[in-house]
N, C-alpha and C positions, 0 to 999 in steps of 0.2 A: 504494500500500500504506500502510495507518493502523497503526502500532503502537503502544500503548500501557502504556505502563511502569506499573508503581504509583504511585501520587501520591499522597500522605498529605491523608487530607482535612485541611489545612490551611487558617487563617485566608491565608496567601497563596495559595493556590490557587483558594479561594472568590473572592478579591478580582479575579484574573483572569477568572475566569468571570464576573462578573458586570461586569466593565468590555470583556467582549468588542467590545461596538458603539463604544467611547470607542478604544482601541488600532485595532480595521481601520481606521479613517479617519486612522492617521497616518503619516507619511512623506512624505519630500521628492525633487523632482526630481534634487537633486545625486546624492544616494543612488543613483536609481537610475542614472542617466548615467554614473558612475563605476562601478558595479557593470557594466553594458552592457560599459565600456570595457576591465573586468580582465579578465571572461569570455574564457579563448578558444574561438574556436568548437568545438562537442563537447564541451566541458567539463566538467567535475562544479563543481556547486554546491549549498553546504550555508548556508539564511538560517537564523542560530538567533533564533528569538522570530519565527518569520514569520507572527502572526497568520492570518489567514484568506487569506494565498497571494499576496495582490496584488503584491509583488517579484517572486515566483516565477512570475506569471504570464507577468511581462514577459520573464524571462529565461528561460522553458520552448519558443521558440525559437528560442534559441540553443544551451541545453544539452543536452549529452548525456544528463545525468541530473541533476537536482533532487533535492534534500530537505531537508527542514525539520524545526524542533522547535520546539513551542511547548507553553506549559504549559494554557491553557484548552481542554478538550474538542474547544468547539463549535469553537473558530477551526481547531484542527489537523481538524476533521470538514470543514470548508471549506475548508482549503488541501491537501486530498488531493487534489483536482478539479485544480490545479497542478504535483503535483510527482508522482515517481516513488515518493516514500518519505518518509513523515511521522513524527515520534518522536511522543508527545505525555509530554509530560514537562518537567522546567529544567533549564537551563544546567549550575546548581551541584547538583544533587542527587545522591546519595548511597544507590548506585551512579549511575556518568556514565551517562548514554543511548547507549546502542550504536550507536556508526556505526564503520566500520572505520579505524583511524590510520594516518595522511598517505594519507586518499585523497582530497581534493576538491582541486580548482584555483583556487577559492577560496571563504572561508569570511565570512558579514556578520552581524557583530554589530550590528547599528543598532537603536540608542536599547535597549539590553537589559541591559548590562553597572551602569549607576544603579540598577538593579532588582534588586543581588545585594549579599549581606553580603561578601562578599570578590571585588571586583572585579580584582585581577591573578589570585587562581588561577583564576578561570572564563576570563580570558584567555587562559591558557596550556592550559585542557583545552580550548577551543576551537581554540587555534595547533595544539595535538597532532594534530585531522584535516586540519590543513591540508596537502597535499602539498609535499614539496620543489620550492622554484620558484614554491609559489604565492603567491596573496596572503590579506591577510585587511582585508577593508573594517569601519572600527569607527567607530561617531558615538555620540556622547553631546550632552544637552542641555546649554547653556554657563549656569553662575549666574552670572558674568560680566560675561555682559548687561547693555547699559545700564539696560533696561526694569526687569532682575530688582534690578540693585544701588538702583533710586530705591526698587524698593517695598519693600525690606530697611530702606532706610534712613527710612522712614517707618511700622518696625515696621510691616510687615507680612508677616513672612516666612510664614503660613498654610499647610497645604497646598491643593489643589483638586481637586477631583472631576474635572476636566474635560481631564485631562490638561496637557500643557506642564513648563516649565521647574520648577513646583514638585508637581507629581502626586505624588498623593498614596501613589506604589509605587514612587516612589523612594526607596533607599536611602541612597545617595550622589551627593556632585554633584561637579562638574569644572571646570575651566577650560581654558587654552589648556594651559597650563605642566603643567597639571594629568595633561592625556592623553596629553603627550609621556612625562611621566614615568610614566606606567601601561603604555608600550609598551615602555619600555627596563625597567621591573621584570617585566616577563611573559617577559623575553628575546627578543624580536623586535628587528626592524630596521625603522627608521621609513622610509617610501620618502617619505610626501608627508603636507603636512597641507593642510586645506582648510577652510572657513566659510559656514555659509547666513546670508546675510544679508537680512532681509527689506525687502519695499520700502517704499520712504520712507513709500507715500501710507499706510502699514499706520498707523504713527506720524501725521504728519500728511496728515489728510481732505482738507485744504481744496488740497491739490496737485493730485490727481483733478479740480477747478475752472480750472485753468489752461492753455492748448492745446497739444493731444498733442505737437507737438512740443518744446516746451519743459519738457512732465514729463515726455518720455523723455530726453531730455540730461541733467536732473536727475539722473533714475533711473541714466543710466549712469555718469555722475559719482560718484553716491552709492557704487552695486554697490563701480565699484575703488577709494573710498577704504575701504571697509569691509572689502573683503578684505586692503588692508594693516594692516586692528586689529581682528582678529578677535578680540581676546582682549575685545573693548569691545562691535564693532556684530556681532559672528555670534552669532544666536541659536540655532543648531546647529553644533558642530564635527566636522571628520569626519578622519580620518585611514586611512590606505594602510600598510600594513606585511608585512614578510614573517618567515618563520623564520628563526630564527640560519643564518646559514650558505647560505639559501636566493637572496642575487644581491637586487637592487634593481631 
């Protein structure tokens, strides 16, 4: 089922729609493997900003029931094929998009919440369908970053067309420190935080030139030191959380 709320032809709605093909193509592994893992079987799940379904695809069987919101048309026209029930509408908009309160098992805000003028209360009207007991999986892109702080620091803070750490429909950005303390102002309970860290050869080429087995030792060297400084080498961070009151 497609529903579709009003959306004010806005210049951010435009900008969605026309970045349809730049957003389906993004998302990370961890995402979804923690998502897999909070899912219980049967479940209800609600991905907000689910582009054209591809989370929802993964987790359409396991769930009992799927749904999504997403503000570009076309993506929520393509991620209906996924779920049981599509908003097409945002996060923050005014009236909230009708889903029913505390019914899902868990709720993913991934990479959605830098795309809103006020990021704790979209958090908290997203915590609100989250059901008691459940979770709510949240990632945001890290400015943090080694990558991102060289190229700040050689004035170039620009935005880019092409999606990433400075996309150009972000609103706001985050840190480590940053998203712990956006979980504890929404009144949630932090269960866990996490970091994609990418791999080395991403940074340096010339490792990919050296034998497999000595760029995978690297690699896995690299992996666990970066997830103890994620606030440095994760260039997405992801956190686990639940509602006040809702257990860990």
């Amino acid at each position: 089922m497609l529903t579709c709320v009003s959306v004010p032809e806005s210049r951010l709605a435009q900008h969605y729609e026309e970045r349809y093909e730049t957003y389906r193509s993004f998302g990370t592994g961890l995402v979804e493997t923690l998502a897999e893992e909070l899912l219980p079987a049967g479940g209800s799940v609600l991905d907000v900003g689910c582009a054209s379904g591809g989370l929802l695809a993964r987790l359409q069987p396991k769930a009992g029931y799927a749904a999504g919101l997403e503000l570009s048309a076309t993506a929520a026209e393509a991620a209906r094929a996924h779920a049981d029930e599509v908003v097409c509408g945002a996060l923050d908009a005014d009236p909230a998009p009708r889903f029913a309160y505390a019914s899902f098992d868990l709720v993913i805000c991934a990479d959605v919440l830098e795309h809103t003028v006020d990021p704790v209360a979209s958090l908290q009207r997203a915590a609100g369908w989250c059901a008691p007991g459940g979770k709510l999986l949240i990632s945001v892109p890290n400015i943090g970053y080694f990558a991102a702080r060289a190229r700040v620091l050689r004035g170039r803070f620009g935005y880019d067309d092409q999606g990433g750490i400075f996309d150009s429909g972000h609103l706001r950005f985050f840190t480590q420190s940053l998203l712990v303390s956006l979980v504890a102002d929404a009144g949630l309970q932090l269960v866990s935080t996490h970091a994609v860290v990418p791999a080395l050869r991403n940074s340096f080429p010339l490792l990919s030139r050296t034998p497999d087995r000595v760029s995978r030792a690297v690699e896995r060297r690299w992996q666990s030191f970066g997830r103890r400084r994620p606030q440095l080498l994760g260039y997405q961070l992801v956190a686990v959380a639940s509602p006040a009151g809702g257990g860990g």
